[in-house]
Structures are given as structure tokens and as C-alpha cells.
C-alpha positions, 0 to 999 in steps of 0.5 A: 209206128211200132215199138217192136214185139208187144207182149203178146208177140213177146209171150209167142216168141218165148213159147216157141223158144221153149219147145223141143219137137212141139207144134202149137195152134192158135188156140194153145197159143192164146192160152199162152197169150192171154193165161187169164182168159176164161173164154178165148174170143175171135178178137184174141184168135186174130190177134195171136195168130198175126203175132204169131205169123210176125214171130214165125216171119222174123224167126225163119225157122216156124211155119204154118200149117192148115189142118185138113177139112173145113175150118181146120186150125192153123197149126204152128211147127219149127220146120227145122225140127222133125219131131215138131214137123210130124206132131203138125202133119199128125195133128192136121190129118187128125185134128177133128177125129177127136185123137188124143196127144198119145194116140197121135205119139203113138202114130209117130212111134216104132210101128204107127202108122206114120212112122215110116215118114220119119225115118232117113229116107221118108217124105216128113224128113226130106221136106225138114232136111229142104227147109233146114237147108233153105234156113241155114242159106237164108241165115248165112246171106246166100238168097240165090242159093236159098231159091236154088234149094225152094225151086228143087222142092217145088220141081219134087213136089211138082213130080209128086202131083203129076204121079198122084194125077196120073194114078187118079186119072187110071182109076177114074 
């Protein structure tokens, strides 16, 4: 039976709480995890990603992200915050194009590339304003409005892929 949060949900939990617009992977979790690990084995990627998926659960607010390709990293994000949600999606599309950090705030900045899915109106802010939504109903106890606000996302992302079928279907 367990105690509660060990040291290594512990050490995610407060990494996590410190972070303002920050996405996290497993791997920038183990370092925080274990900070005296020379060498990170699978063992301690198993470990940190279950505690982190038990952190993210508990919390309501973080959730997961599968970088894009084969073998891409999970990538942690606070889905009620914007700026962490973008520094996810831009790390996940970008992961193994070997981007820096700054090349990527760059993308997110006035006038990149992904800029424009930030902003009132874009597609980042309308799933973080869903998400935030569905959180504060969850918070607040009200579970039939919270599936309300999940089945509206999933009707949305619905019509996005029936669209995205049909261009793909004309060009083929």
C-alpha cells in the first residue's frame, strides 16, 4: 500500500509547480529526479515518466504529449497555460531537427512560423481555452458539464479531420 507521493513524484511535483510557460520531457525530468545520475538508464525513464503521469493525473492541469516520428519523447505541458502548451507542440514537431531552445522561441515570437496559433483566434489558444474550461469544471464538481465541454472538442476535432480527409482525398 502506498504512502503517498515518494521523492521522486515529490521532486516532479515541485518542478512542475515552479514552471511558468515551460514544457518538460522525461529526460529534463529525470535530471530533476535523480540530479545525481551521471548516466540516465531506462529503469530511471520508467520510473519518472509513471511518477509523472501520477503527478499530471492528480494535478488536472499537466498532460502528455508524444513527440512526432518514431521514438519521439513524451513531453510534459500545464494545458492551462499557453505559452507551455505552444513550447510542447514546437518541441514535439521539432524534436529531432536538432533546434535549439531559442530557435524554437523564435518560432512562437511575433512573425514565426507558429506565432499565428498563438494568438485570439489560433488553434493552440482554442484547445488551452477547452482544456482550461474542462479543468476549472472538473475543479468546481460539475463532471456533466466537463464532458459537455470534452464531447464539443471532440465534435470540433472531428470536423478538423473529415476537412483534412476530404483535401487528401482531392489530391490523391
Amino acid at each position: 500500500m502506498s504512502k503517498g507521493p515518494g521523492r521522486i513524484e515529490t521532486a516532479i511535483k515541485a518542478v512542475f509547480a515552479g514552471s511558468c510557460g515551460q514544457s518538460f520531457t522525461i529526460e529534463e525530468l529525470c535530471r530533476a529526479a535523480y540530479p545525481n545520475k551521471c548516466a540516465v538508464e531506462k529503469k530511471h525513464r520508467v520510473a519518472v515518466r509513471r511518477a509523472a503521469d501520477n503527478v499530471a493525473a492528480r494535478d488536472g492541469k499537466w498532460r502528455a504529449l508524444k513527440a512526432e516520428g518514431r521514438g519521439g519523447q513524451t513531453i510534459y505541458f500545464d494545458c492551462t497555460d499557453i505559452a507551455s502548451y505552444a513550447a510542447a507542440r514546437v518541441r514535439a514537431i521539432y524534436e529531432k531537427h536538432g533546434r535549439s531552445q531559442d530557435d524554437l522561441r523564435r518560432m512562437l515570437a511575433p512573425g514565426g512560423s507558429h506565432f499565428k496559433h498563438v494568438q485570439p483566434g489560433g488553434a493552440w489558444r482554442d484547445h488551452v481555452a477547452s482544456w482550461t474550461a474542462e479543468t476549472e469544471a472538473l475543479r468546481a464538481g460539475d463532471a456533466s458539464r466537463a464532458q459537455e465541454i470534452v464531447e464539443r472538442r471532440k465534435t470540433a476535432n472531428k470536423a478538423i479531420m473529415d476537412r483534412l480527409a476530404g483535401v487528401l482525398a482531392r489530391r490523391g
